[in-house]
C-alpha positions as a printed NumPy array, in Angstrom:
array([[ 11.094, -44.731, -44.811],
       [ 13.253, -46.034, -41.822],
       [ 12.416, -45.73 , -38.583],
       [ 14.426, -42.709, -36.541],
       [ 16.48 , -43.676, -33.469],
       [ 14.747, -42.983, -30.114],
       [ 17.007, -40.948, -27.493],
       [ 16.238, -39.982, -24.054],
       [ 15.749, -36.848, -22.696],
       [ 18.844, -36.302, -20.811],
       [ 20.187, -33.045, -18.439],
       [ 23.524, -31.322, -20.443],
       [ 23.993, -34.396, -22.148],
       [ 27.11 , -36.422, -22.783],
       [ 29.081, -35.641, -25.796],
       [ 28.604, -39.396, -26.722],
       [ 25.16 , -38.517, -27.211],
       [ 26.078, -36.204, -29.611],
       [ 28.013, -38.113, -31.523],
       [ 25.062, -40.811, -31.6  ],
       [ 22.38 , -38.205, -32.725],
       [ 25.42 , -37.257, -35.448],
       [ 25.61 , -41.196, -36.59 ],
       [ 21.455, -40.814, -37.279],
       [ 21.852, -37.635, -38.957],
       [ 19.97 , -35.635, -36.261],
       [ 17.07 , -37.706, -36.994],
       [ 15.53 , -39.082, -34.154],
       [ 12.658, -39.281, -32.03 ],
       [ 12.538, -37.761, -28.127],
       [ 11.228, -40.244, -25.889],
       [  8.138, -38.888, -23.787],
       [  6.405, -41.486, -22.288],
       [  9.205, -44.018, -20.577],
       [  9.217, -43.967, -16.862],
       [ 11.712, -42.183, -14.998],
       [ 14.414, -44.375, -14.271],
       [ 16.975, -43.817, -11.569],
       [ 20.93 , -43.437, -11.569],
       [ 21.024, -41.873, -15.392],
       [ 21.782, -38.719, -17.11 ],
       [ 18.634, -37.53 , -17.214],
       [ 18.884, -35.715, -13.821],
       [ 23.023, -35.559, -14.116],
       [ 25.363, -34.521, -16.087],
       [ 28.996, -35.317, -15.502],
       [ 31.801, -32.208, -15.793],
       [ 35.826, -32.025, -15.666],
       [ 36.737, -30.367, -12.19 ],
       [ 40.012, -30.349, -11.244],
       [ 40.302, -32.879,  -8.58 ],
       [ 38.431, -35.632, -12.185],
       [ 34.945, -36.399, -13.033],
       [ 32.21 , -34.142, -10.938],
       [ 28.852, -34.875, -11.308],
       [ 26.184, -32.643, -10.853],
       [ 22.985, -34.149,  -9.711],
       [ 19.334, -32.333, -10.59 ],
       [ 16.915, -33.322,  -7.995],
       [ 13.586, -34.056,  -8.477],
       [ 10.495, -34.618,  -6.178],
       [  9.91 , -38.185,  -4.465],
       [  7.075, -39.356,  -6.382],
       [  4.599, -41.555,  -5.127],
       [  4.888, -45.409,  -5.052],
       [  3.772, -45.476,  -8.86 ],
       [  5.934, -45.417, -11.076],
       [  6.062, -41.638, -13.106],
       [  6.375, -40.781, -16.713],
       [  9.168, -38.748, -17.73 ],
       [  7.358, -35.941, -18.759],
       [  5.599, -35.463, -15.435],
       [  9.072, -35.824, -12.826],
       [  8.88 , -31.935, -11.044],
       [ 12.379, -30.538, -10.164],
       [ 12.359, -30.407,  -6.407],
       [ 13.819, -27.006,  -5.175],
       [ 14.321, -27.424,  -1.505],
       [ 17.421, -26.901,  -1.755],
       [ 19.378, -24.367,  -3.918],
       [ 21.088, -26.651,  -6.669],
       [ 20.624, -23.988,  -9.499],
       [ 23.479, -22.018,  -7.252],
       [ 25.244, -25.266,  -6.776],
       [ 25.259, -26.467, -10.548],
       [ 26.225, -22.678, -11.909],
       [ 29.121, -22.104,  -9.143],
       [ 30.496, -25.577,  -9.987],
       [ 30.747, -24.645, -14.132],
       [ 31.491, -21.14 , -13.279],
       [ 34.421, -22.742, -11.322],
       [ 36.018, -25.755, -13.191],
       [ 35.3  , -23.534, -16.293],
       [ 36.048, -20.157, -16.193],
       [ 39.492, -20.246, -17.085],
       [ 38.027, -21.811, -20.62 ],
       [ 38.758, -20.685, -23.79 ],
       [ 34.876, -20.188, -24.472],
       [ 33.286, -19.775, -20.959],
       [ 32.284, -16.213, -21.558],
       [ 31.381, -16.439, -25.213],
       [ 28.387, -18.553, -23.082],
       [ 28.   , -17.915, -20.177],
       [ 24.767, -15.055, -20.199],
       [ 22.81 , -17.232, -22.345],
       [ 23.242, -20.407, -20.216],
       [ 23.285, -19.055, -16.987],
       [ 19.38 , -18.152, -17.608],
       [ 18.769, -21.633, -16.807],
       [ 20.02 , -21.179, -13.137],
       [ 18.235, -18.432, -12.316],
       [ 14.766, -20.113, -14.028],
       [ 12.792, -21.956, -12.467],
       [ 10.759, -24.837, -13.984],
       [  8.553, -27.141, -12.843],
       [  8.763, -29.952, -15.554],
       [ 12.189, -32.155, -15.49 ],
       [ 11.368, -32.487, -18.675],
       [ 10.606, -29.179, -19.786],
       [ 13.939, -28.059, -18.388],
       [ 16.173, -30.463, -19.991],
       [ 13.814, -29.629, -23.845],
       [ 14.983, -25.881, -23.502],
       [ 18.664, -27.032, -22.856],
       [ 18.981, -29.081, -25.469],
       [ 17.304, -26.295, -27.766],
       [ 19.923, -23.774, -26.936],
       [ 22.357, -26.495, -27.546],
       [ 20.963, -27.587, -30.729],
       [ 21.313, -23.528, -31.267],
       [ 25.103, -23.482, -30.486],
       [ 26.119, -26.261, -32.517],
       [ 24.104, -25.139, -35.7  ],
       [ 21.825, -27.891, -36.011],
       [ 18.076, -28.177, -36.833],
       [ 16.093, -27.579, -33.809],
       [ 12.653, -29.616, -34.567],
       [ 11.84 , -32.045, -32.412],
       [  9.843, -34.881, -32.421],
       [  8.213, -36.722, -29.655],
       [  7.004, -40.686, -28.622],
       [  3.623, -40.842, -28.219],
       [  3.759, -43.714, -26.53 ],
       [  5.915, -46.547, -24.866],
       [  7.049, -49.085, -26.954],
       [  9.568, -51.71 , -25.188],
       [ 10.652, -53.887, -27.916],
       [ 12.801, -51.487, -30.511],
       [ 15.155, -52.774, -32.817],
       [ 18.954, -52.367, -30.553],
       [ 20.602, -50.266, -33.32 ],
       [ 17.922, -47.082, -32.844],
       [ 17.043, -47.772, -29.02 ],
       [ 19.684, -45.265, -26.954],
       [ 16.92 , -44.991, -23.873],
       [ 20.027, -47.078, -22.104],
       [ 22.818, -47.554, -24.231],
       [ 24.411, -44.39 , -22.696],
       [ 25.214, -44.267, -19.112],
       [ 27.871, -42.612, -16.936],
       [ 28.961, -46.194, -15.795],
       [ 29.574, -47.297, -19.131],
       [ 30.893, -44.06 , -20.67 ],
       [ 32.766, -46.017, -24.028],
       [ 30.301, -48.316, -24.939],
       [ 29.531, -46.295, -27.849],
       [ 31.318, -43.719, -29.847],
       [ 34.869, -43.493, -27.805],
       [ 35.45 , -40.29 , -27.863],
       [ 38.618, -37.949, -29.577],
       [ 40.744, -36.06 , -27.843],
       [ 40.595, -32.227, -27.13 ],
       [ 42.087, -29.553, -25.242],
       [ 40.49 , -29.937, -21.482],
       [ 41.213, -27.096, -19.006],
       [ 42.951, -29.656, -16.015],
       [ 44.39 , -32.28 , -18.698],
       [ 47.858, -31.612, -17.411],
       [ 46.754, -33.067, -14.123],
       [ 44.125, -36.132, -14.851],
       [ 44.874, -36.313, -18.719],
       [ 41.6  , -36.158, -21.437],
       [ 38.655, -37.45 , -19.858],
       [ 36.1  , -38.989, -22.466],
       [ 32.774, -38.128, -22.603],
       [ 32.226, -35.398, -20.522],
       [ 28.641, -32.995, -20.402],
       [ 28.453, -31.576, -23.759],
       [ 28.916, -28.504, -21.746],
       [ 32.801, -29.135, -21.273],
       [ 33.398, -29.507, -25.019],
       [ 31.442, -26.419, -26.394],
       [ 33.045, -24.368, -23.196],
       [ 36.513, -25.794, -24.615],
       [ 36.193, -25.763, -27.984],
       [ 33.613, -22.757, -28.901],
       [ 32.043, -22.771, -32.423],
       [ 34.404, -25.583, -33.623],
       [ 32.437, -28.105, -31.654],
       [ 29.812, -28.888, -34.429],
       [ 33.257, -29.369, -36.463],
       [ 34.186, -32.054, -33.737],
       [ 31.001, -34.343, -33.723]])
């Protein structure tokens, strides 16, 4: 039996990482015990606004001098991001084709609280799973393992800086295309609020 690809746990992922999961088949493994590292998508997640890009930044509590494990990073709440993040979808979105076919179901995780940066971005991903019809059983690392062969090791092929390095992305209909064109790559969030239902059809 081959091994399954290992993915990060990321916050309203890129749709490149959908497209990556869709390469493996969906079968993959979450990874649990990495460190947190900084500057990624696993506290961001990068939406179409109509002045470009916007990203939305999830923050988390300054740990201590150790390095922390991904599943133990706490969301910091000092100040009122949830507002933030929902405001900023509710704005470069709501003229979407699919915004309110949504919108109740997603904007329980703004009004949520949870402690766990990782338990956050889990129940996300479930409701995406849910959205785009695919089998929601995850799988977990149950430990670290550095050396894994390139072609099933994501935990850094996809960044924000590097948005085409994998999977370049095709074109669909983006709210403010008229005025900065199709932007690649974009939270998985802009395509299912753009494209509805057919977005399974699109990965």
């Amino acid at each position: 039996m081959h091994n399954p690809a290992i993915f990060p746990l990321f916050y309203l992922p890129p749709v490149s990482y959908f497209s990556a999961l869709n390469a493996h088949n969906f079968e993959f493994l979450l990874e649990k015990e990495e460190h947190f590292p900084k500057q990624t998508y696993r506290n961001r997640a990068r939406i179409y606004s109509p002045n470009g890009a916007l990203d939305l930044f999830l923050p988390v509590i300054k740990g201590s001098k150790y390095h922390t494990k991904i599943k133990d990073v706490k969301i910091s709440y000092d100040f009122k991001w949830q507002r933030l993040h929902w405001l900023s979808l509710e704005s470069c979105y709501r003229n979407s084709a699919y915004f309110e076919y949504y919108e109740d179901e997603l904007a329980v995780f703004y009004q949520k609280k949870f402690e766990f940066l990782f338990d956050y971005n889990l129940e996300i991903l479930q409701w995406i799973f849910k959205q785009l019809k695919k089998p929601a059983e995850f799988n977990f690392t149950t430990e670290y393992t550095k050396e894994i062969a390139p072609e099933i090791d994501y935990r850094s092929k996809i960044h924000f800086k590097e948005p085409e390095l994998i999977f370049p992305a095709k074109p669909y209909y983006q709210v403010f295309e008229d005025r900065k064109g199709f932007m690649s790559n974009m939270s998985i969030a802009d395509l299912l609020f753009n494209q509805g239902p057919q977005a399974k059809n699109y990965l």
